[in-house]
C-alpha positions as CSV (number, residue, x, y, z in Angstrom):
1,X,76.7,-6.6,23.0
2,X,75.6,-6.9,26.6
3,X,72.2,-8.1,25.8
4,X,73.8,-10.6,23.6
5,X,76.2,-11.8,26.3
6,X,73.3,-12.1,28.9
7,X,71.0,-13.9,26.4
8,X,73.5,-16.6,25.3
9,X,73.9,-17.1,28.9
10,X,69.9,-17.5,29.7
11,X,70.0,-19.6,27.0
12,X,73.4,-22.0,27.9
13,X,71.6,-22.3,32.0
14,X,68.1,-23.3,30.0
15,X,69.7,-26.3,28.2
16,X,71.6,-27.1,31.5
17,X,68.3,-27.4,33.3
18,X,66.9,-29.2,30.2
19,X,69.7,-32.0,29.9
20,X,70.0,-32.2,33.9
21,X,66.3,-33.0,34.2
22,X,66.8,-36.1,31.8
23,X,69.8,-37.7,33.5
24,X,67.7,-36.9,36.2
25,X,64.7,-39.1,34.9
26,X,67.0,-41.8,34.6
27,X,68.4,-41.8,38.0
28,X,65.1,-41.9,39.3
29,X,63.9,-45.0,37.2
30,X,67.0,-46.7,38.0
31,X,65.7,-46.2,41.6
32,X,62.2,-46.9,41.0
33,X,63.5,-51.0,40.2
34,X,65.0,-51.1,43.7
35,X,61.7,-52.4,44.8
36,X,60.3,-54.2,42.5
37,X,60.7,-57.8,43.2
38,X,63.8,-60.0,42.4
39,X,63.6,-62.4,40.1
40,X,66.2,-65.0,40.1
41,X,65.6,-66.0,36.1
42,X,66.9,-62.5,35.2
43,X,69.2,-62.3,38.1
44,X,72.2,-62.0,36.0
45,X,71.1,-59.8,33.3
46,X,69.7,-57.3,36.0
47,X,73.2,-57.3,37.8
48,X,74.6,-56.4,34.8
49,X,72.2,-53.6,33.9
50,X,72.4,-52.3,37.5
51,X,76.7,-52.1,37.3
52,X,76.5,-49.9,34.2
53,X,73.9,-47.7,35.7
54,X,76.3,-46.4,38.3
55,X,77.7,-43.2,37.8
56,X,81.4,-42.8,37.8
57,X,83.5,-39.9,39.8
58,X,83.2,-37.0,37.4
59,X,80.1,-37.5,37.2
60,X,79.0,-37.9,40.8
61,X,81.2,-34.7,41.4
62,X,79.4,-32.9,38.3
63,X,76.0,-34.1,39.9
64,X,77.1,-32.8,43.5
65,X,78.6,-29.3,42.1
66,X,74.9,-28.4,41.0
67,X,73.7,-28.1,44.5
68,X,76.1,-25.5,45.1
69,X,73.8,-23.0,42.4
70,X,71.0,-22.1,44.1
71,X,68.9,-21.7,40.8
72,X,69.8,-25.8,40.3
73,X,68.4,-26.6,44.0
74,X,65.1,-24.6,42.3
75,X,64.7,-25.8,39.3
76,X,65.5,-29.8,40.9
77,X,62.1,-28.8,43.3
78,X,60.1,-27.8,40.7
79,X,60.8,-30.8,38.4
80,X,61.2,-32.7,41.2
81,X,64.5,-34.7,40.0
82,X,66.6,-33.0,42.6
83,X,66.3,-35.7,45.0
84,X,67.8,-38.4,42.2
85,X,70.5,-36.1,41.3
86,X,71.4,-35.3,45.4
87,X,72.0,-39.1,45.9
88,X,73.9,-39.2,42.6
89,X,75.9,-36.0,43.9
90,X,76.6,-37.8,47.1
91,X,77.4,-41.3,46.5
92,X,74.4,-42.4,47.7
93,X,73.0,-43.7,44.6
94,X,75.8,-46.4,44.0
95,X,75.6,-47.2,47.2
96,X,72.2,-48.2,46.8
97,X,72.8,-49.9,43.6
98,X,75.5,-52.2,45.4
99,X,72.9,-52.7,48.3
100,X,70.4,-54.0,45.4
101,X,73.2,-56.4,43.6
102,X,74.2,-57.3,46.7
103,X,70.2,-58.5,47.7
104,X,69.7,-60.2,44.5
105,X,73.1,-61.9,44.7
106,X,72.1,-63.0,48.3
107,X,68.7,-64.1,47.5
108,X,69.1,-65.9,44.2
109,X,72.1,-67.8,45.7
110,X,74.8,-66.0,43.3
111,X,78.3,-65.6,44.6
């Protein structure tokens, strides 16, 4: 039963890794549209895009818990999605999201 016990754990810490490293992905593409260029025509549509991308509290806390295992901090290297998922962790990632609204809404004149 101990072989069983220890597989079903391998196996529950491989699809952790697996499901992390797509929210991960989209973190990360999220970010990627911080510098592309604003465009005012879309302005609206992208602001609205951008507020459901942020992450809400459990989840920032879910994404910052992961640092604590030491395997995650690997496995975030090697994939190299543990940068994305840090700033989620931290807050940073909203942050930057309200710094981009805040640029478009600034440069495209919106209130």
């Amino acid at each position: 039963m101990r072989g069983g016990g220890r597989l079903a754990a391998v196996a529950c810490g491989i699809a952790a890794v697996v499901l992390g490293a797509g929210c991960a992905q989209k973190y990360a593409k999220v970010e990627e549209s911080f510098v592309q260029p604003i465009n005012c025509s879309s302005a609206q549509s992208d602001i609205a895009a951008l507020e459901a991308d942020k992450v809400d509290k459990a989840t920032q806390a879910a994404e910052g818990m992961k640092f604590a295992l030491p395997t995650m901090i690997i496995m975030g290297a090697i994939t190299g999605t543990g940068g994305a998922e840090y700033e989620v962790g931290t807050g940073e990632y909203n942050r930057k999201i309200d710094e981009r609204i805040g640029n478009i809404k600034s440069t495209c004149k919106l209130d």
